[in-house]
C-alpha positions as CSV (number, residue, x, y, z in Angstrom):
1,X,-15.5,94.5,-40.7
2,X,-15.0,91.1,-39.9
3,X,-14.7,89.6,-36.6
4,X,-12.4,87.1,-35.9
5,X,-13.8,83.5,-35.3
6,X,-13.6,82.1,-32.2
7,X,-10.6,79.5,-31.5
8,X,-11.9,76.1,-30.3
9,X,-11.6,75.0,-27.2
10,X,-9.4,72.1,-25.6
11,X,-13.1,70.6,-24.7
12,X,-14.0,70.6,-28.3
13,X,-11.0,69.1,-29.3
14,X,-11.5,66.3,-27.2
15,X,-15.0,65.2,-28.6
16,X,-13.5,66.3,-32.3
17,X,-14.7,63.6,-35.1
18,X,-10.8,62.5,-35.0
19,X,-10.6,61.5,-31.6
20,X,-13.6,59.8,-31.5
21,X,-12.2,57.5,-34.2
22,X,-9.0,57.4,-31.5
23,X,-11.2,56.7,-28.6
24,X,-12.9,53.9,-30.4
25,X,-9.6,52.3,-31.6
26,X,-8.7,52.1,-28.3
27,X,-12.0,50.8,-26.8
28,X,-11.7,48.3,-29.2
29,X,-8.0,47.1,-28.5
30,X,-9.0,47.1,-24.6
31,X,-11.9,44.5,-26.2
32,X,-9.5,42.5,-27.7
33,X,-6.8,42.4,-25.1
34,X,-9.6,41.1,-22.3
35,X,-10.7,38.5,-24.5
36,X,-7.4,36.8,-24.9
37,X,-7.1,37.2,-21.3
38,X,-10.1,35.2,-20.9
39,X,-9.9,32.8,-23.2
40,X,-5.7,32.1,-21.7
41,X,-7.8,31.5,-18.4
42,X,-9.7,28.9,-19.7
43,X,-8.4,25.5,-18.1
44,X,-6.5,23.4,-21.0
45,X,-8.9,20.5,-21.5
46,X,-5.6,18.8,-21.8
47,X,-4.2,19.6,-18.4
48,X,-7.6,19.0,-17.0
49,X,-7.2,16.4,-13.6
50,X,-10.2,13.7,-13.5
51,X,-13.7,14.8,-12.0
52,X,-14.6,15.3,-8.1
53,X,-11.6,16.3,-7.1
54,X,-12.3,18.5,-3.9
55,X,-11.3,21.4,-1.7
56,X,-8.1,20.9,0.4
57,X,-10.7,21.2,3.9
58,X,-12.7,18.4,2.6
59,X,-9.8,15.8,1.7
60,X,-8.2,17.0,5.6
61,X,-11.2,16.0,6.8
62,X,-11.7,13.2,4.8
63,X,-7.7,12.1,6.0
64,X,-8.7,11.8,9.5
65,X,-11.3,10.0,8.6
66,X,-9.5,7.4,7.2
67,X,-8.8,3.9,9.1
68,X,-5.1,4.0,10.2
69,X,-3.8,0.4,10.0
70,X,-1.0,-2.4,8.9
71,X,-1.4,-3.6,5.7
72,X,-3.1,-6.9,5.2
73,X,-1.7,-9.4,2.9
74,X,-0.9,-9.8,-0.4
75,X,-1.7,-13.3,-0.9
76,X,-3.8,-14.2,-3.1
77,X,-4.1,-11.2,-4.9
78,X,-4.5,-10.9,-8.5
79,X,-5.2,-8.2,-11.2
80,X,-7.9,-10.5,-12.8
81,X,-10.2,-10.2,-9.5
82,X,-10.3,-6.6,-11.2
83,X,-12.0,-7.1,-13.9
84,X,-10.9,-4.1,-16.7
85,X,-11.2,-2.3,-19.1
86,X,-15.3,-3.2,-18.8
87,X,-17.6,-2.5,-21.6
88,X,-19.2,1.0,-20.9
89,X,-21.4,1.0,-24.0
90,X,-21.2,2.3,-27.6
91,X,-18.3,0.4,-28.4
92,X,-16.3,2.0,-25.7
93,X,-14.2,0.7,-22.9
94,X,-13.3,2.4,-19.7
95,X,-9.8,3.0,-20.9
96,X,-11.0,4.3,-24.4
97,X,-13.6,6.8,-22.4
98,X,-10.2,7.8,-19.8
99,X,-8.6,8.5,-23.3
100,X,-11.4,10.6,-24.4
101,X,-11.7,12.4,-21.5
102,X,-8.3,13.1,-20.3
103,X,-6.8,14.3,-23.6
104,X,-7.4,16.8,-26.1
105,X,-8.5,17.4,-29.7
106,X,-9.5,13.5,-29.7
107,X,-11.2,11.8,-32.4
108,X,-12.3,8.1,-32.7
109,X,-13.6,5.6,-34.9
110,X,-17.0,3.6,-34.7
111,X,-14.7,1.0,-32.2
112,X,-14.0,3.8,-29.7
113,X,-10.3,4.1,-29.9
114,X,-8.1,7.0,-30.7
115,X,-7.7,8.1,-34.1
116,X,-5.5,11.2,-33.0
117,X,-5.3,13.5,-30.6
118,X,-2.7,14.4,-27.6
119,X,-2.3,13.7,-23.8
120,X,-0.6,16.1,-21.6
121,X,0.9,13.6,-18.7
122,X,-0.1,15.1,-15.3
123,X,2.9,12.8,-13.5
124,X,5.7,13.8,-15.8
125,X,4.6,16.9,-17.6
126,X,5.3,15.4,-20.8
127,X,2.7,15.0,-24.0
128,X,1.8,12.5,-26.4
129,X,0.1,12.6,-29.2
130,X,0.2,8.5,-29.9
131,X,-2.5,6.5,-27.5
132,X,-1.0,3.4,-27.3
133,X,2.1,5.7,-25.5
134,X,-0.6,6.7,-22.9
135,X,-1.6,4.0,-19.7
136,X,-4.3,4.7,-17.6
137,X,-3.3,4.7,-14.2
138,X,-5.1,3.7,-11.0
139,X,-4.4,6.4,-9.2
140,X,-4.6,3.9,-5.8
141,X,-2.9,0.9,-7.6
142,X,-5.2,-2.7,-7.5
143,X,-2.9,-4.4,-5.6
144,X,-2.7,-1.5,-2.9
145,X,-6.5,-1.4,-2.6
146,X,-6.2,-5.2,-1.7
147,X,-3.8,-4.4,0.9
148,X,-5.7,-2.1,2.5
149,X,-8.9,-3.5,2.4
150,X,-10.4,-5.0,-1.2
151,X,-9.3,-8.4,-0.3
152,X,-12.3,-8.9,1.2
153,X,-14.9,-7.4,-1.5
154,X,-16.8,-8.9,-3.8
155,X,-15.6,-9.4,-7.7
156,X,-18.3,-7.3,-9.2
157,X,-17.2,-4.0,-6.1
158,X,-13.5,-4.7,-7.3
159,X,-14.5,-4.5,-11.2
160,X,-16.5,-1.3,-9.8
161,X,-13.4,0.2,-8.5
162,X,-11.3,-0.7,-11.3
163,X,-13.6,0.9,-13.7
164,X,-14.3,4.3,-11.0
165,X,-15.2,7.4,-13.9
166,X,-17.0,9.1,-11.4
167,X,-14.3,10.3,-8.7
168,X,-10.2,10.9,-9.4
169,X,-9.2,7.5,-9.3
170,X,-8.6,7.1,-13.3
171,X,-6.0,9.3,-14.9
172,X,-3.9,9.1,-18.1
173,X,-0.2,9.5,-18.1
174,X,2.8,8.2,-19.7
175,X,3.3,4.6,-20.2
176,X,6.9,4.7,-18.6
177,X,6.0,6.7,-15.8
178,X,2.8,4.3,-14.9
179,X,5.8,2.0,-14.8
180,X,7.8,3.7,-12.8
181,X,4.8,4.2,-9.7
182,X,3.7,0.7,-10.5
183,X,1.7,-0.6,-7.3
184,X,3.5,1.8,-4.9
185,X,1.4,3.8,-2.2
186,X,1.9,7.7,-1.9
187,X,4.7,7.1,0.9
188,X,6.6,5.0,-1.6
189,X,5.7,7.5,-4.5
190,X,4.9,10.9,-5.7
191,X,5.1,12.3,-8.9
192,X,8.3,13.7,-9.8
193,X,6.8,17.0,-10.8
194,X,6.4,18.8,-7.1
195,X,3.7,20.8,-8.6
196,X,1.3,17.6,-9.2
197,X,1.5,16.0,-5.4
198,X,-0.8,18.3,-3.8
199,X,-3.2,17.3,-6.3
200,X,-2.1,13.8,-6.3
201,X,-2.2,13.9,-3.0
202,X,-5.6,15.1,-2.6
203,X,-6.1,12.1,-5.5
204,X,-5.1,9.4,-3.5
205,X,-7.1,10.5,0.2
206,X,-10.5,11.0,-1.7
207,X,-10.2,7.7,-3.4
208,X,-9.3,5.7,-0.2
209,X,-12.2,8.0,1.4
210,X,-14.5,7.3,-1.2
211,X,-14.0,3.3,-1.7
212,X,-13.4,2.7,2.6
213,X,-9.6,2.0,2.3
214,X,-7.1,2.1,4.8
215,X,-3.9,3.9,5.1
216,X,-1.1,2.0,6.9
217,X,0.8,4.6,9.2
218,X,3.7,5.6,6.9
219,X,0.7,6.4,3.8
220,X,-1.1,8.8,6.6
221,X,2.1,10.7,7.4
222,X,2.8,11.2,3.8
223,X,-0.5,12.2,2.4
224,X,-0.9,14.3,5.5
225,X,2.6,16.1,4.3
226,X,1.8,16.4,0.8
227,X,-2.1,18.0,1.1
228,X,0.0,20.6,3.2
229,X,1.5,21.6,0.2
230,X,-1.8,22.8,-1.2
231,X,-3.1,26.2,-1.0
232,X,-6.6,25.0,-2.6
């Protein structure tokens, strides 16, 4: 007589050549799904803000650093005693290197400039995709550096500052909202997206920092108020 085979267990099931193939399915779309999360957390190379820009305790203390003073005068200034866009080598200019680096997808010819690409506008939020739409902005306008302090430098550390690609002083944006700030300081002008003035904020204090500028009472109360709004 024949005795009745034994009826699997739940165990067995479990580790059955059919779930397997379910279990790896899933493994695999658990792969998948964390990879586009980490490739969404990328930064966009597009939204990226100019280099050494630094943690909100190092601009504070680099704020109360900063010489708190009147503005000196504007005579005598002129945007020709800062020399730009300079020569940077391989056919490039600072502004065509700005372009470069600030935007994203961007190709050039064997003269530097833009053959395509697109800028996303830190100011304004908007995007181009046609250079000669995009300004490179001083991020502490000429004419306010001579106010506070580059009157008295020589040509060649004015050209220096004009041409600064090593710290957050260079930044391209939209030609009509370059306009728009024109040589204003950071109490006369923010951006008008709310979400970009902690960073240009923190923008504005490092450059002064870095370069020995000084703030005249109204800029310190301003950039004071707008590095509060960072949480970084």
């Amino acid at each position: 007589m024949m005795q009745a085979q034994p009826t699997p267990s739940s165990s067995a099931n479990a580790w059955s050549p059919v779930t397997g193939v379910r279990l790896r399915a899933v493994l695999v779309a658990a792969l998948t799904a964390l990879l586009v999360l980490a490739t969404l957390a990328l930064p966009d190379r597009a939204s990226a803000y100019p280099p050494d820009l630094p943690s909100k305790s190092q601009v504070q203390s680099e704020l109360n650093a900063i010489t708190v003073e009147a503005e000196g005068s504007r005579s005598g200034y002129s945007r020709d005693k800062f020399p730009h866009w300079i020569s940077q080598g391989n056919n490039c200019n600072t502004r065509e290197l700005v372009l470069q680096r600030d935007g994203s997808g961007v190709t050039v010819g064997s003269d530097c400039y833009p053959d395509s690409g697109s800028w996303y506008s830190q100011y304004d939020g908007e995007t181009r995709t046609v250079p000669s739409e995009i300004s490179i902005d001083h991020i502490v306008a000429l004419a306010e550096a001579w106010d506070s302090g580059a009157n008295s430098w020589t040509t060649s550390r004015r050209q220096a500052f004009a041409n600064d690609l090593d710290g957050p002083q260079l930044i391209a944006v939209t030609r009509e909202i370059n306009s728009s700030k024109s040589d204003k300081d950071i109490a006369e002008w923010v951006p008008p997206l709310s979400s970009k003035r902690c960073a240009f904020a923190k923008m504005v204090i490092h450059t002064k920092y870095r370069w020995d500028l000084s703030m005249d009472p109204a800029e310190k109360s301003a950039a004071q108020t707008y590095l509060n709004y960072c949480s970084y």
